[in-house]
MARTI-59013 format. One record per residue: x, y, z of N, C-alpha, C, O in turn; residue in one letter. Coordinates in steps of 0.1 Angstrom, whole numbers. Layout:
BEGIN
<n_u X n_v Y n_w Z ca_u X ca_v Y ca_w Z c_u X c_v Y c_w Z o_u X o_v Y o_w Z aa A>
...
***
This chain:
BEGIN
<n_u 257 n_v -816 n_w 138 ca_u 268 ca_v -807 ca_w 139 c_u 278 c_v -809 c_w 128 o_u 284 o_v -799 o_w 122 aa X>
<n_u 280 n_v -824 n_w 124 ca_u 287 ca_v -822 ca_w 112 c_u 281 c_v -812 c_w 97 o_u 286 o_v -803 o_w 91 aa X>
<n_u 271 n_v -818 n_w 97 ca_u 267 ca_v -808 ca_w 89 c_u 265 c_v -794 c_w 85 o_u 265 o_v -788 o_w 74 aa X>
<n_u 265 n_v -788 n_w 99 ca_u 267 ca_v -775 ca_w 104 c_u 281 c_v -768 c_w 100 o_u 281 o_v -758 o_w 94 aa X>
<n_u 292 n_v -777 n_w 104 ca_u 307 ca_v -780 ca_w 101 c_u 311 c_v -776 c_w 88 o_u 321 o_v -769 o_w 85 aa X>
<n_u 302 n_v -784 n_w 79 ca_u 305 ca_v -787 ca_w 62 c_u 300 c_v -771 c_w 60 o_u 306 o_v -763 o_w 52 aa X>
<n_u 290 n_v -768 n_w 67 ca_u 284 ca_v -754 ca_w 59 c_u 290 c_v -741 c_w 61 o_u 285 o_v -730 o_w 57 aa X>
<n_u 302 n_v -743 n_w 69 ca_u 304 ca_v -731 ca_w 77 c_u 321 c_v -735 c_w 67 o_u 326 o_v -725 o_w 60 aa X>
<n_u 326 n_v -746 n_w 67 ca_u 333 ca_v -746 ca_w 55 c_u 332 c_v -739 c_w 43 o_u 341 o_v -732 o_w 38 aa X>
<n_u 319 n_v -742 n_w 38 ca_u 313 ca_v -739 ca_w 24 c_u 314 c_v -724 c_w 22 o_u 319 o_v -719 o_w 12 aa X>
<n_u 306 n_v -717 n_w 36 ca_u 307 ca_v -702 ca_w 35 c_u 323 c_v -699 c_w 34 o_u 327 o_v -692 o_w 25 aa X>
<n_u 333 n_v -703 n_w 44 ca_u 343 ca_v -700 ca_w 41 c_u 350 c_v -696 c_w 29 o_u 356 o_v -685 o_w 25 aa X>
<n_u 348 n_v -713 n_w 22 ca_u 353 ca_v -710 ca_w 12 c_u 351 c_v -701 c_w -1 o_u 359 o_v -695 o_w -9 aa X>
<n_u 340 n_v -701 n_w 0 ca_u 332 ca_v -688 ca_w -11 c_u 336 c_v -675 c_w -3 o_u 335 o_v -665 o_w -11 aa X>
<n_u 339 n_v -672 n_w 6 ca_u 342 ca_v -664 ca_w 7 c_u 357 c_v -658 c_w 9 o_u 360 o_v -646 o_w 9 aa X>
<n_u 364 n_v -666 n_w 10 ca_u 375 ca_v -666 ca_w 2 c_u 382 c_v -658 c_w -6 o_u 390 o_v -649 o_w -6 aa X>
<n_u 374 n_v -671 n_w -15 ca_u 376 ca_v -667 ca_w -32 c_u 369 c_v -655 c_w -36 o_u 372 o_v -651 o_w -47 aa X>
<n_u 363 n_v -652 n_w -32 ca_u 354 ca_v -636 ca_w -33 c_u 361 c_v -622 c_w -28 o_u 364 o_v -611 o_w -35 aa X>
<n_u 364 n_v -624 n_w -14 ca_u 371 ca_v -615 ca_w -10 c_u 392 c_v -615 c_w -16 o_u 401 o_v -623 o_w -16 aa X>
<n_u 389 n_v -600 n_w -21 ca_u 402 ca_v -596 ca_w -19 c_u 409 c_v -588 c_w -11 o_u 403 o_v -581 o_w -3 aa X>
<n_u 426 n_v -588 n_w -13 ca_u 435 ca_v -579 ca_w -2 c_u 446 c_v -579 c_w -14 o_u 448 o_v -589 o_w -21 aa X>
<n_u 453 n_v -569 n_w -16 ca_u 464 ca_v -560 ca_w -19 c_u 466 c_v -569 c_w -36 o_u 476 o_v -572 o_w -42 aa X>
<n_u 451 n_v -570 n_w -41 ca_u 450 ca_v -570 ca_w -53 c_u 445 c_v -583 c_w -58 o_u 442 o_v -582 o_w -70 aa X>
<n_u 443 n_v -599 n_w -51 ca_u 443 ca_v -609 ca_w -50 c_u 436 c_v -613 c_w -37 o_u 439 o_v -610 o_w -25 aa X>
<n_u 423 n_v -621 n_w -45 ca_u 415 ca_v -632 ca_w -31 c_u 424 c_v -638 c_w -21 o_u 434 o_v -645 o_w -22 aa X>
<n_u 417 n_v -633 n_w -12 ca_u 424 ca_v -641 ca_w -1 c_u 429 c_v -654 c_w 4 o_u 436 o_v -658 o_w 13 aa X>
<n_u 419 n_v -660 n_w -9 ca_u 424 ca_v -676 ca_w -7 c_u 431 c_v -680 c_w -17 o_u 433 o_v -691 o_w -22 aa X>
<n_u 437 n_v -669 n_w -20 ca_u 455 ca_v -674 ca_w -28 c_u 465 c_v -673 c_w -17 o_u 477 o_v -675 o_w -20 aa X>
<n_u 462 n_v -669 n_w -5 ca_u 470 ca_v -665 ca_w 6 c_u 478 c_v -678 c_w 12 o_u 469 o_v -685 o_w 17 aa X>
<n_u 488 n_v -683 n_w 14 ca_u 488 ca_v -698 ca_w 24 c_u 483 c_v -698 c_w 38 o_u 476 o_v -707 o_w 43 aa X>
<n_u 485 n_v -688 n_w 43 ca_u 479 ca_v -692 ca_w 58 c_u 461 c_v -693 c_w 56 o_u 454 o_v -699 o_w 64 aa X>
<n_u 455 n_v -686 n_w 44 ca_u 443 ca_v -688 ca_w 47 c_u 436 c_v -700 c_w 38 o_u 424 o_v -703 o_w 39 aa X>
<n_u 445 n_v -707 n_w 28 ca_u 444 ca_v -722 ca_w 23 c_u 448 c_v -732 c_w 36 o_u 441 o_v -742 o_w 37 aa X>
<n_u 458 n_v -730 n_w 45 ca_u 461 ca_v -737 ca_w 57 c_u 447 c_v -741 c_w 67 o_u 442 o_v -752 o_w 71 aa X>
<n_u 444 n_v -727 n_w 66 ca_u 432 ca_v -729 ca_w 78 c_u 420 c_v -729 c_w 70 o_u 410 o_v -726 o_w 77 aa X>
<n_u 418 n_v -732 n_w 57 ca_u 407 ca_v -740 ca_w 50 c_u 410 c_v -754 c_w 50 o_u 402 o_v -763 o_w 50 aa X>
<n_u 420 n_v -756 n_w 49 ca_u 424 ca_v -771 ca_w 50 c_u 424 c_v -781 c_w 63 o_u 423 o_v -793 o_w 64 aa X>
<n_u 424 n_v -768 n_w 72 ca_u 420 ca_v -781 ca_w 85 c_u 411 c_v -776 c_w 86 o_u 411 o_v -774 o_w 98 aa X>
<n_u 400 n_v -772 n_w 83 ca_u 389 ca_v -770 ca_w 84 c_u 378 c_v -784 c_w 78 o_u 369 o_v -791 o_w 82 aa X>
<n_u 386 n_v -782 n_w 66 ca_u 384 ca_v -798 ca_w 60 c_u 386 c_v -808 c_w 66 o_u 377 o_v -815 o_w 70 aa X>
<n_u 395 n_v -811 n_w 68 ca_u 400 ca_v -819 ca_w 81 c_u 392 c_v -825 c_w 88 o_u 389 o_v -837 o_w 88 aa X>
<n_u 387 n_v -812 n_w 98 ca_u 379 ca_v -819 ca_w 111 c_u 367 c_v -817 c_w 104 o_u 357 o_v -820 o_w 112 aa X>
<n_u 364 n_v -813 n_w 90 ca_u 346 ca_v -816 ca_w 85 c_u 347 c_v -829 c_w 83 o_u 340 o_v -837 o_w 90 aa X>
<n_u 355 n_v -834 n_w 75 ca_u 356 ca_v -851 ca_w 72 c_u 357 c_v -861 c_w 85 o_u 351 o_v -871 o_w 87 aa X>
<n_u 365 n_v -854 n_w 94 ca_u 369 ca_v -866 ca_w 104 c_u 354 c_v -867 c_w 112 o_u 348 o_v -878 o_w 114 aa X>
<n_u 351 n_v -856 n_w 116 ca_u 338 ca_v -853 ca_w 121 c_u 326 c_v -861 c_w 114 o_u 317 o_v -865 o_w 121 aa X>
<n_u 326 n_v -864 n_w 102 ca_u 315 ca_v -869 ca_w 95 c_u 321 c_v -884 c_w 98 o_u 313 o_v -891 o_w 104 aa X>
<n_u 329 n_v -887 n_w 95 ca_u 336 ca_v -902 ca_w 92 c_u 331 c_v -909 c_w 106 o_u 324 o_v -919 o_w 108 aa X>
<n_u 341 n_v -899 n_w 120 ca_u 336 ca_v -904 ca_w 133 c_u 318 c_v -909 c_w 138 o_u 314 o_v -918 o_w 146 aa X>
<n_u 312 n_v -901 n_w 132 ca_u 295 ca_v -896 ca_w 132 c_u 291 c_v -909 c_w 122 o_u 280 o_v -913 o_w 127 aa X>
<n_u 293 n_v -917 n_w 112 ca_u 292 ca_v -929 ca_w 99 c_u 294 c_v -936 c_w 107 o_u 286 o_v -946 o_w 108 aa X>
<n_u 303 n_v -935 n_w 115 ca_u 308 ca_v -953 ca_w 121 c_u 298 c_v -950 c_w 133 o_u 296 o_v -962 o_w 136 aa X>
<n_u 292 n_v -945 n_w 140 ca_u 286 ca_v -944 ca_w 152 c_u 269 c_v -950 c_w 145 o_u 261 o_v -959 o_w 147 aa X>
<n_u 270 n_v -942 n_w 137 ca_u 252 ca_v -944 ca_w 134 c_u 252 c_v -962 c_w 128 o_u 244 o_v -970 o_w 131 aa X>
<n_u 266 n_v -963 n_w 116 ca_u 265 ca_v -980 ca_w 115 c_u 264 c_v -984 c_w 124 o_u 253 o_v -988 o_w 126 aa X>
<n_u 273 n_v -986 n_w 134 ca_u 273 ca_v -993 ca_w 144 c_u 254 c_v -995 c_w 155 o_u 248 o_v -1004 o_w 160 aa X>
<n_u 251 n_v -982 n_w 155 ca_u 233 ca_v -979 ca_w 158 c_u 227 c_v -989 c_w 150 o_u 221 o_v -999 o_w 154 aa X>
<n_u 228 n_v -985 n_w 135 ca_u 219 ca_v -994 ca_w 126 c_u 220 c_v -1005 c_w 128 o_u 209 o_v -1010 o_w 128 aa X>
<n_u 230 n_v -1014 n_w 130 ca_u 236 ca_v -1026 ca_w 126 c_u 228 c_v -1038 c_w 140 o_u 225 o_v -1050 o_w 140 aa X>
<n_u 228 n_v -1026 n_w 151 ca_u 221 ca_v -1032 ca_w 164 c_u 227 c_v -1040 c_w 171 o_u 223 o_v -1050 o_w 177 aa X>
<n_u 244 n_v -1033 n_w 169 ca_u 262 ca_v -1034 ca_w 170 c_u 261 c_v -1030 c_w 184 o_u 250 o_v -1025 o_w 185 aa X>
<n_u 268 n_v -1030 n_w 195 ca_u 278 ca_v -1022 ca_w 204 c_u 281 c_v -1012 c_w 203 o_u 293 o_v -1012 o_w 202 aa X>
<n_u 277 n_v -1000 n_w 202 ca_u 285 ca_v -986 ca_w 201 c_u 284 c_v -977 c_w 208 o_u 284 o_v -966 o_w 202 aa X>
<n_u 283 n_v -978 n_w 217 ca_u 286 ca_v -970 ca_w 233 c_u 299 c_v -963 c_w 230 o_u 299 o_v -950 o_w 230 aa X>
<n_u 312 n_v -971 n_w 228 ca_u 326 ca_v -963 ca_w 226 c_u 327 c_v -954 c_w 215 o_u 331 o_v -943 o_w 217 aa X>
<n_u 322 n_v -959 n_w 202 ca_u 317 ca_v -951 ca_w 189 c_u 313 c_v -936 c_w 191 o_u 319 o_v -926 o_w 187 aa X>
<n_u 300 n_v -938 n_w 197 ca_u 292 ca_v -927 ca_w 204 c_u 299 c_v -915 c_w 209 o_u 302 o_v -904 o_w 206 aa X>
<n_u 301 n_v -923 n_w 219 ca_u 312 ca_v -912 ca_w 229 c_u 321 c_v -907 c_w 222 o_u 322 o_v -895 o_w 224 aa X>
<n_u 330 n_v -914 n_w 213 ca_u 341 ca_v -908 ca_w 206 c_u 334 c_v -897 c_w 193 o_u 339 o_v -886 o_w 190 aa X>
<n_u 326 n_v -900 n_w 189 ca_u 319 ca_v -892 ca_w 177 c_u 313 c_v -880 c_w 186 o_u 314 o_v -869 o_w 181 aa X>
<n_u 308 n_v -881 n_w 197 ca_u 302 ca_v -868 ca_w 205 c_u 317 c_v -863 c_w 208 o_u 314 o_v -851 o_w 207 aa X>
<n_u 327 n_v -862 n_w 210 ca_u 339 ca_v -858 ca_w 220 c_u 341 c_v -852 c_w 204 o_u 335 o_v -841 o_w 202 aa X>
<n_u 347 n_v -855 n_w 195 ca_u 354 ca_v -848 ca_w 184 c_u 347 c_v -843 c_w 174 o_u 353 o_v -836 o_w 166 aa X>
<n_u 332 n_v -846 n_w 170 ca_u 327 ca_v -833 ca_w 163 c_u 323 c_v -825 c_w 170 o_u 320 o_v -816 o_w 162 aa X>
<n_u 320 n_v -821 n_w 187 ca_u 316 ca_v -809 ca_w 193 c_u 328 c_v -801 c_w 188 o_u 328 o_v -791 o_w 181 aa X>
<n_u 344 n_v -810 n_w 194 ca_u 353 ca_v -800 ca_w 191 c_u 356 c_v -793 c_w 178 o_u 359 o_v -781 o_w 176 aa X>
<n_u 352 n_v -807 n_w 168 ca_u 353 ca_v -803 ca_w 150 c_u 348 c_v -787 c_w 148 o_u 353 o_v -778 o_w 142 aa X>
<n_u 337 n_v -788 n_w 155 ca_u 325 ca_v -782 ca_w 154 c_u 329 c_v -767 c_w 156 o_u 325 o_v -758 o_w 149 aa X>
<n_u 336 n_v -766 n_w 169 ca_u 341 ca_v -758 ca_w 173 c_u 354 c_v -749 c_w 167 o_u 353 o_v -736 o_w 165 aa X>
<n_u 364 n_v -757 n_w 164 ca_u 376 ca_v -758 ca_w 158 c_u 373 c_v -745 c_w 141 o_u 378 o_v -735 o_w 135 aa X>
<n_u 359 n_v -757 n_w 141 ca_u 356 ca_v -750 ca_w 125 c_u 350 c_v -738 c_w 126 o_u 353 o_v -731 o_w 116 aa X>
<n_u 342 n_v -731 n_w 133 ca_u 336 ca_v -721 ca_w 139 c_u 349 c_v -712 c_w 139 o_u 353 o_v -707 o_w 129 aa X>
<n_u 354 n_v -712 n_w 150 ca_u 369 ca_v -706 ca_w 153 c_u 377 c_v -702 c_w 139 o_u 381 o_v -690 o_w 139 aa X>
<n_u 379 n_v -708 n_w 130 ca_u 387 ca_v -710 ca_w 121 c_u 381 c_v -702 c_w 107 o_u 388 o_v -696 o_w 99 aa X>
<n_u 369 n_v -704 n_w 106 ca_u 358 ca_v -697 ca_w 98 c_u 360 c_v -682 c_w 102 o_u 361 o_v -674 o_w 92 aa X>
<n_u 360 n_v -675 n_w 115 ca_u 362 ca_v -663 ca_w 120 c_u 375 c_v -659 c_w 118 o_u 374 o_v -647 o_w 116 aa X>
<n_u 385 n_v -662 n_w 119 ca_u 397 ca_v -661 ca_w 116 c_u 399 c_v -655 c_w 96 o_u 405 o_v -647 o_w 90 aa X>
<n_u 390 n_v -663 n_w 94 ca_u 393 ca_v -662 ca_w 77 c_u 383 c_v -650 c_w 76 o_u 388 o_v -639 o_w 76 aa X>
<n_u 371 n_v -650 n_w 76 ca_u 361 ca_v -639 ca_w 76 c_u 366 c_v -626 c_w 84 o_u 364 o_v -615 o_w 78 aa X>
<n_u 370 n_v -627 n_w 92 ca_u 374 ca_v -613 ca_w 99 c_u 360 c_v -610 c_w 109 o_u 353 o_v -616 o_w 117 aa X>
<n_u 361 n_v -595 n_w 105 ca_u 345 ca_v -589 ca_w 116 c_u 334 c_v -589 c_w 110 o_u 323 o_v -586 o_w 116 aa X>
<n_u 338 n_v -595 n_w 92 ca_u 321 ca_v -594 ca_w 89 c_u 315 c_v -611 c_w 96 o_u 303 o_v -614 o_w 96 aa X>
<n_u 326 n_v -620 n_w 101 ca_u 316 ca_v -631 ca_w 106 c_u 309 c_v -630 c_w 121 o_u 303 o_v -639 o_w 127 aa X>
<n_u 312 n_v -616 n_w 124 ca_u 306 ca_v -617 ca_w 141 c_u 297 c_v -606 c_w 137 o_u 290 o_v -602 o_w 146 aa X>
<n_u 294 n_v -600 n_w 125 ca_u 281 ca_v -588 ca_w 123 c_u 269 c_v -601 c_w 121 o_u 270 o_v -613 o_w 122 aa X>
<n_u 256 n_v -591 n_w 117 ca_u 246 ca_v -598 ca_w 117 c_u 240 c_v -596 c_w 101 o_u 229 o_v -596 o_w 96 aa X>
<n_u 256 n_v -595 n_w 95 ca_u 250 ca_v -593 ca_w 79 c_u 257 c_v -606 c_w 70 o_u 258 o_v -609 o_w 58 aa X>
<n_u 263 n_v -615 n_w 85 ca_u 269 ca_v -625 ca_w 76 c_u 262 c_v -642 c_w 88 o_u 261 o_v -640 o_w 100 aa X>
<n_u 259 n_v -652 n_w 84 ca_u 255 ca_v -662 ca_w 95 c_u 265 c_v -666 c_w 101 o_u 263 o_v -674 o_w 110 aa X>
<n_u 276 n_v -661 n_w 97 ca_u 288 ca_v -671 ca_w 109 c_u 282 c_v -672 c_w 120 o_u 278 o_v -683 o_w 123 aa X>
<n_u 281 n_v -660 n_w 130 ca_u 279 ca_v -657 ca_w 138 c_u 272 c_v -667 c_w 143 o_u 277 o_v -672 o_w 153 aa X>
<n_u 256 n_v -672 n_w 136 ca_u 256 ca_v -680 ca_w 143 c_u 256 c_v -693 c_w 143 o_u 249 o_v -698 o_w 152 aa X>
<n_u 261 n_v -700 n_w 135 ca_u 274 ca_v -711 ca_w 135 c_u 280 c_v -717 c_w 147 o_u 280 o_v -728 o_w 153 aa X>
<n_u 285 n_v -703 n_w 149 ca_u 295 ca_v -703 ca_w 166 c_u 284 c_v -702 c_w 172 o_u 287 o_v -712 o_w 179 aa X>
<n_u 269 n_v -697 n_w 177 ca_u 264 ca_v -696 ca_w 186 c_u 259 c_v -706 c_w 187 o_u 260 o_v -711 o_w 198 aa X>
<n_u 253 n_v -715 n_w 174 ca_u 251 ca_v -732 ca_w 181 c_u 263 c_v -738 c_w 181 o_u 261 o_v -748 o_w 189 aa X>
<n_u 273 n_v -739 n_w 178 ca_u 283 ca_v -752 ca_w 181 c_u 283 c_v -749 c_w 199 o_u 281 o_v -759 o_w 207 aa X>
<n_u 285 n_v -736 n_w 202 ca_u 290 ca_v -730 ca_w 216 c_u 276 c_v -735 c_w 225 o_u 279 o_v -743 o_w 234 aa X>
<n_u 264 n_v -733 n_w 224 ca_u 253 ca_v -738 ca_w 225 c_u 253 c_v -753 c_w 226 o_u 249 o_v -757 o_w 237 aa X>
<n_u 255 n_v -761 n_w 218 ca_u 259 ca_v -777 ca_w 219 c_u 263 c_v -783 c_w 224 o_u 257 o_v -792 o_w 229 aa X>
<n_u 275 n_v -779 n_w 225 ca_u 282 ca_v -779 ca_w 238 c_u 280 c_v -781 c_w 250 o_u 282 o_v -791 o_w 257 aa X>
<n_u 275 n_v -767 n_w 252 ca_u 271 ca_v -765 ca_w 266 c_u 255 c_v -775 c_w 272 o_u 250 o_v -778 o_w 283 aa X>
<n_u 249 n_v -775 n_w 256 ca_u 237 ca_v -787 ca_w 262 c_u 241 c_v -800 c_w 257 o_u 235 o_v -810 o_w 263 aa X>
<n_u 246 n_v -802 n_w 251 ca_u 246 ca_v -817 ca_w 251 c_u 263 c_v -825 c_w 256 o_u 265 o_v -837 o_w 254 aa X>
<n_u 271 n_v -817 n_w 260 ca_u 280 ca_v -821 ca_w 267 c_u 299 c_v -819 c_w 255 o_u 302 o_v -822 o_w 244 aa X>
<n_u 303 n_v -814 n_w 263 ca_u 318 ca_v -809 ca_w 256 c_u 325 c_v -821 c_w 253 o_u 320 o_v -831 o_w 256 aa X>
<n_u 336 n_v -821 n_w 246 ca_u 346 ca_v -829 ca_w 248 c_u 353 c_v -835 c_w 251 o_u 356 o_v -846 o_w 246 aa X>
<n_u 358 n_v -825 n_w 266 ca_u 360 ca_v -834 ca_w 281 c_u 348 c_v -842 c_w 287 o_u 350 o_v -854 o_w 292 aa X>
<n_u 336 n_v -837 n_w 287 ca_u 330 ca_v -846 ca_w 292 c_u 325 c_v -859 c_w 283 o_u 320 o_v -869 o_w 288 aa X>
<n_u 327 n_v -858 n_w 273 ca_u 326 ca_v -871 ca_w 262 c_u 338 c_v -880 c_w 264 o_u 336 o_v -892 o_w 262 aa X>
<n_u 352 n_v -874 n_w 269 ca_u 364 ca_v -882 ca_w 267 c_u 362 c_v -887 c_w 275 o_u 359 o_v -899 o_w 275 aa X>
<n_u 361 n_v -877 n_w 288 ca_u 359 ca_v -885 ca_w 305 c_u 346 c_v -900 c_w 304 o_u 348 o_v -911 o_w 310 aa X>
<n_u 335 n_v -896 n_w 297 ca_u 328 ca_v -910 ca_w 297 c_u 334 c_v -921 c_w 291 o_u 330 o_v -932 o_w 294 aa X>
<n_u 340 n_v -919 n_w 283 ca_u 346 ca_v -929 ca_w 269 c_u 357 c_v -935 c_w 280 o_u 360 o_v -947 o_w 279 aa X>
<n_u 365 n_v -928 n_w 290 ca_u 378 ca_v -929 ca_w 298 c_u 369 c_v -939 c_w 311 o_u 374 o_v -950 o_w 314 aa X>
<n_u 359 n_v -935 n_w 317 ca_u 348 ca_v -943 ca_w 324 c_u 346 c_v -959 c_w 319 o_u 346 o_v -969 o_w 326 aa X>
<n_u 344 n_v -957 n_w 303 ca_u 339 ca_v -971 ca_w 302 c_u 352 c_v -980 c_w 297 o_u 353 o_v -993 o_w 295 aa X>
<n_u 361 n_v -971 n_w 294 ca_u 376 ca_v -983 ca_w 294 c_u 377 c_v -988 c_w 304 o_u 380 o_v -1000 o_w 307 aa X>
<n_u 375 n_v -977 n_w 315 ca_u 380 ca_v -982 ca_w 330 c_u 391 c_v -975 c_w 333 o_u 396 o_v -979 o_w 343 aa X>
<n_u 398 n_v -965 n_w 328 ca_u 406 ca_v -958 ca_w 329 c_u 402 c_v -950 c_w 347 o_u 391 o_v -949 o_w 351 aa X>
<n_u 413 n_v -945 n_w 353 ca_u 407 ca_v -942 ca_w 362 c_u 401 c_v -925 c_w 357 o_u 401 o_v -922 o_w 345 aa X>
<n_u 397 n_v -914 n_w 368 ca_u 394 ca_v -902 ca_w 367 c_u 405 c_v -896 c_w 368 o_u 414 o_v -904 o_w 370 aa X>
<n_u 412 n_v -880 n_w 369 ca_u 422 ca_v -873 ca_w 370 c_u 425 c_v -871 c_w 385 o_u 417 o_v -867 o_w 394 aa X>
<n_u 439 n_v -876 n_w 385 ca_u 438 ca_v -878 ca_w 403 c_u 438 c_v -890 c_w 405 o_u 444 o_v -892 o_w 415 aa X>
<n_u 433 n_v -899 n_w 401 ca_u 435 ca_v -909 ca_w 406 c_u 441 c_v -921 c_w 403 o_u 440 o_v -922 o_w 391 aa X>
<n_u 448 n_v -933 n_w 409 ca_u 453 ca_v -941 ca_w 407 c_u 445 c_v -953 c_w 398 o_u 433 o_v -951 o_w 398 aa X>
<n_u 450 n_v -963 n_w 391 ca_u 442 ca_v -970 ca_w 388 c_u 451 c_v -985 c_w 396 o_u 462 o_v -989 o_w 396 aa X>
<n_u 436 n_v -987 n_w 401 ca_u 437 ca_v -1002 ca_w 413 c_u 441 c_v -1020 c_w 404 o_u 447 o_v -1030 o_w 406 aa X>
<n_u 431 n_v -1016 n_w 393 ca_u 435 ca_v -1030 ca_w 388 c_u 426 c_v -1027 c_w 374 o_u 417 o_v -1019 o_w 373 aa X>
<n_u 432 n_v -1037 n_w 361 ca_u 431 ca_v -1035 ca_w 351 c_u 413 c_v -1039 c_w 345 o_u 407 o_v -1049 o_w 346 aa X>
<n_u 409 n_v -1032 n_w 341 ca_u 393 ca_v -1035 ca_w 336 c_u 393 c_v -1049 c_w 330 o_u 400 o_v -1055 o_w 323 aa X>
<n_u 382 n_v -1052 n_w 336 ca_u 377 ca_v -1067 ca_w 331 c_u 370 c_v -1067 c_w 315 o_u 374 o_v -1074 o_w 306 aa X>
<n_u 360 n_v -1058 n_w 316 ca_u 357 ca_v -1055 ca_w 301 c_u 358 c_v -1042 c_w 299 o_u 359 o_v -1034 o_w 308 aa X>
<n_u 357 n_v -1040 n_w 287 ca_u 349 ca_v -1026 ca_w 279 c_u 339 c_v -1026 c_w 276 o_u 334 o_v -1033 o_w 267 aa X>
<n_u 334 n_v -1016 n_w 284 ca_u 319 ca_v -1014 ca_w 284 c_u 315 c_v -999 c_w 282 o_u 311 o_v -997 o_w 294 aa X>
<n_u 314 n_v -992 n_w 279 ca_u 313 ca_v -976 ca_w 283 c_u 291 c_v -973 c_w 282 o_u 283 o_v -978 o_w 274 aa X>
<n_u 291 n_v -967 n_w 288 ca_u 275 ca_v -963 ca_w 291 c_u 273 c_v -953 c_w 283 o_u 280 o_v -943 o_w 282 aa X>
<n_u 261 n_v -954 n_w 275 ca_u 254 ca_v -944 ca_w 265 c_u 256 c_v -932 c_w 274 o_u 255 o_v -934 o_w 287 aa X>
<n_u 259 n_v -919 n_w 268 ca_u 259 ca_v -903 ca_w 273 c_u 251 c_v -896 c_w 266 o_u 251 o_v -894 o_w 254 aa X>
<n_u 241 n_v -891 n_w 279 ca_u 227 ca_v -887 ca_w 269 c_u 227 c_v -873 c_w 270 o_u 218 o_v -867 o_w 265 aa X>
***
């Protein structure tokens, strides 16, 4: 998905700089350097979060908490960047003459199979020991442990 993230950046950005409005590319605009910029953002944090998860795999480390946190914020990256990509493209990124479209159909797809955000936080909030929403917490966790989310 990061990957996915970086490319949907990429198109952005060329498209951009390609497209003009009232005489000048649109990526001389600030609001649309703004929202290429966090787009960057969550492609980097997204990759960075996703590095420490897979070292942590390689290393044959603990990374249960890693995991969880790298699934919880690049679905969102993922998403964020989809959203944001549309916003700058306009309606040619929802025709079928541009791939945005489906960009957003897998991040949205991802999601929904391999688990959102909330449910990444909620497991990551499980293996602190945090309690669930609603409820009290009885006594303070002995360890941190959080359980692979498959």
């Amino acid at each position: 998905m990061a990957g996915a993230a970086q490319r949907v950046l990429d198109l952005t950005v060329a498209y951009a700089a390609e497209r003009e409005q009232f005489g000048a590319p649109i990526g001389s605009f600030q609001a649309v350097q703004h929202h290429c910029a966090d787009m960057a953002i969550d492609v980097l944090g997204a990759r960075f979060t996703a590095y420490e998860a897979i070292w942590r795999l390689s290393a044959g480390l603990d990374a249960a908490r890693e995991v969880a946190t790298a699934k919880a914020w690049v679905s969102a990256a993922y998403e964020r960047v989809c959203a944001l990509g549309h916003q700058v493209h306009g309606a040619i990124g929802f025709t079928r003459e541009h791939d945005l479209h489906l960009f957003a159909r897998h991040a949205t797809a991802s999601a929904l199979a391999f688990g959102d955000e909330d449910h990444h936080l909620a497991a990551l909030a499980d293996g602190l020991g945090l309690p669930a929403a609603g409820q009290e917490m009885t006594s303070p966790p002995s360890t941190v442990n959080v359980a692979p989310v498959v």
